[in-house]
C-alpha positions in Angstrom: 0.0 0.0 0.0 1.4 3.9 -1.1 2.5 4.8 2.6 0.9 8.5 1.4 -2.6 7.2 0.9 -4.6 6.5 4.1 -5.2 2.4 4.3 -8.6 2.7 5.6 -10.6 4.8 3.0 -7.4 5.6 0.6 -7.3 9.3 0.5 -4.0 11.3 1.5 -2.7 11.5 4.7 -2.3 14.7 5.9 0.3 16.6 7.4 2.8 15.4 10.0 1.7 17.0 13.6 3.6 17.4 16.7 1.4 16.8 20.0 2.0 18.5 23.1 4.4 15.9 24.7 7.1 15.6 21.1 5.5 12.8 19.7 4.1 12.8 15.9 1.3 11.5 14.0 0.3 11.6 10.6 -3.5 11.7 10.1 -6.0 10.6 7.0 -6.6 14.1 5.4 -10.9 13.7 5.5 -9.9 13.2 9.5 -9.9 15.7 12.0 -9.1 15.8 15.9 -12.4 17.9 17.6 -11.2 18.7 21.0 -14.8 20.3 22.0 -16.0 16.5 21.5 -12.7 14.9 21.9 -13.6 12.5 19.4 -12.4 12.0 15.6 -15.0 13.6 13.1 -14.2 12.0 9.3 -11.8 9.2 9.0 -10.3 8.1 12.3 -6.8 7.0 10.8 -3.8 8.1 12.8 0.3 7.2 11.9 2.2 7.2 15.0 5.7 8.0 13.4 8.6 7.3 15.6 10.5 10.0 17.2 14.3 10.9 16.5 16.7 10.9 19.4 18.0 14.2 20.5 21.4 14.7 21.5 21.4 17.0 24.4 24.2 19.2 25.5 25.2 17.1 28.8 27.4 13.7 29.2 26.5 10.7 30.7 27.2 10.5 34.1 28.3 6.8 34.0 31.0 6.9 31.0 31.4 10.7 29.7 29.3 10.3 26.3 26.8 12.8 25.0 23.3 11.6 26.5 19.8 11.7 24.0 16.6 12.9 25.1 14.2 9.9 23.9 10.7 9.5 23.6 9.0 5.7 24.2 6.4 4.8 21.8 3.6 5.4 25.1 5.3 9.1 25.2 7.4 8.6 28.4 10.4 11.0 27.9 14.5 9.5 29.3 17.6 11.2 29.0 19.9 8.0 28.0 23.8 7.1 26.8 23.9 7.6 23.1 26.5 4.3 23.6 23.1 2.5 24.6 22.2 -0.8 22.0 19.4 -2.8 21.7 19.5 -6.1 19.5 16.0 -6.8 19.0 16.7 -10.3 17.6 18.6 -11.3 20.4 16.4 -9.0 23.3 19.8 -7.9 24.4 21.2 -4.4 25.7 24.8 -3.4 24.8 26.6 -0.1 25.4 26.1 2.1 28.5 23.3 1.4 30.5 22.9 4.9 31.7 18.7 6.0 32.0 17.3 9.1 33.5 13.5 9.0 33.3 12.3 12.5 33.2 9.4 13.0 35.7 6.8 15.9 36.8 8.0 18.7 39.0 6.8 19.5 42.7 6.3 22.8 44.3 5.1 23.5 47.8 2.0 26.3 47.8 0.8 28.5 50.9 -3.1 26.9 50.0 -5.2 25.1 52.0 -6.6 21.7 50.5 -9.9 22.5 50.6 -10.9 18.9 51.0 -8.6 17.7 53.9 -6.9 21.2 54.9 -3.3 19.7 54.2 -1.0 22.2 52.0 -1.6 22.3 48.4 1.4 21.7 45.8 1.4 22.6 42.2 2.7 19.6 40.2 3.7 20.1 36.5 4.1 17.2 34.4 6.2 16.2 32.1 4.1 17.0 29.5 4.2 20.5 31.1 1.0 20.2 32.2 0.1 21.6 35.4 -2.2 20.5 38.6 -2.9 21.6 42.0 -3.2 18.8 44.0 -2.8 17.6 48.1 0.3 17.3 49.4 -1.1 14.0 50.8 -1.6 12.2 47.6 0.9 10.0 46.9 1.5 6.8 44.6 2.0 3.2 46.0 4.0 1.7 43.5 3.8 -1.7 45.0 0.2 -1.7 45.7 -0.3 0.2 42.6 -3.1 2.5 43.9 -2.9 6.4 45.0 -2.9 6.9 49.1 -3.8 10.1 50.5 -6.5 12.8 49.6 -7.7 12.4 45.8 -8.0 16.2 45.8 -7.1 17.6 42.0 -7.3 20.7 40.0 -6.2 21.2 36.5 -4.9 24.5 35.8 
């Protein structure tokens, strides 16, 4: 199948689009993304395309080479060794093992929970998305279920 025709109803794709957290897609052009609805009006065909490495201007803490800034295919950003391998024939890692999984930011906030009365923090993701939350609610990775007050607000 031409890789510039959409394989569901086989018009064009459209333009590549960057999302909000660096990955890119590649929708069927008689698609479109409403985000009143949040729903797909027209053809609902979307091409994940895989992103590029970045090389980023630090070195890698473990053996002094330039690190990448790397996106997963479920959008999770790293800071990793550009020495890293990965045989995918053999499931085997070579190079530097040297990961740095980029998480959310915390900062304390002189508010009042207004569901508990503990201190409110602003969290921003990753993603740069940011959320007043409890100070309280935290994640049990074990357990794998959130502990504390469930108080959120997306700013």
């Amino acid at each position: 199948m031409d890789d510039k025709k959409c394989p569901k109803c086989g018009s064009a794709l459209g333009e590549v689009f960057e999302t909000k957290t660096g990955r890119k897609l590649q929708r069927c052009s008689t698609g479109r993304w409403n985000p009143e609805t949040k729903q797909t009006e027209g053809c609902d065909f979307v091409k994940w395309l895989p992103v590029e490495p970045t090389v980023l201007d630090e070195k890698c803490p473990k053996c002094g080479a330039p690190l990448l800034m790397a996106v997963t295919r479920f959008g999770k950003k790293m800071k990793k060794c550009s020495t890293a391998t990965w045989d995918p024939k053999t499931k085997t890692a070579g190079g530097c093992d040297y990961i740095e999984w980029i998480k959310g930011t915390t900062e304390a906030l002189d508010e009042d929970c207004p569901k508990c009365g503990s201190k409110l923090v602003l969290f921003t993701t990753a993603a740069g998305k940011k959320l007043k939350k409890c100070s309280t609610n935290k994640w049990d990775p074990q357990q794998k279920i959130a502990t504390g007050c469930d108080y959120v607000e997306w700013l």
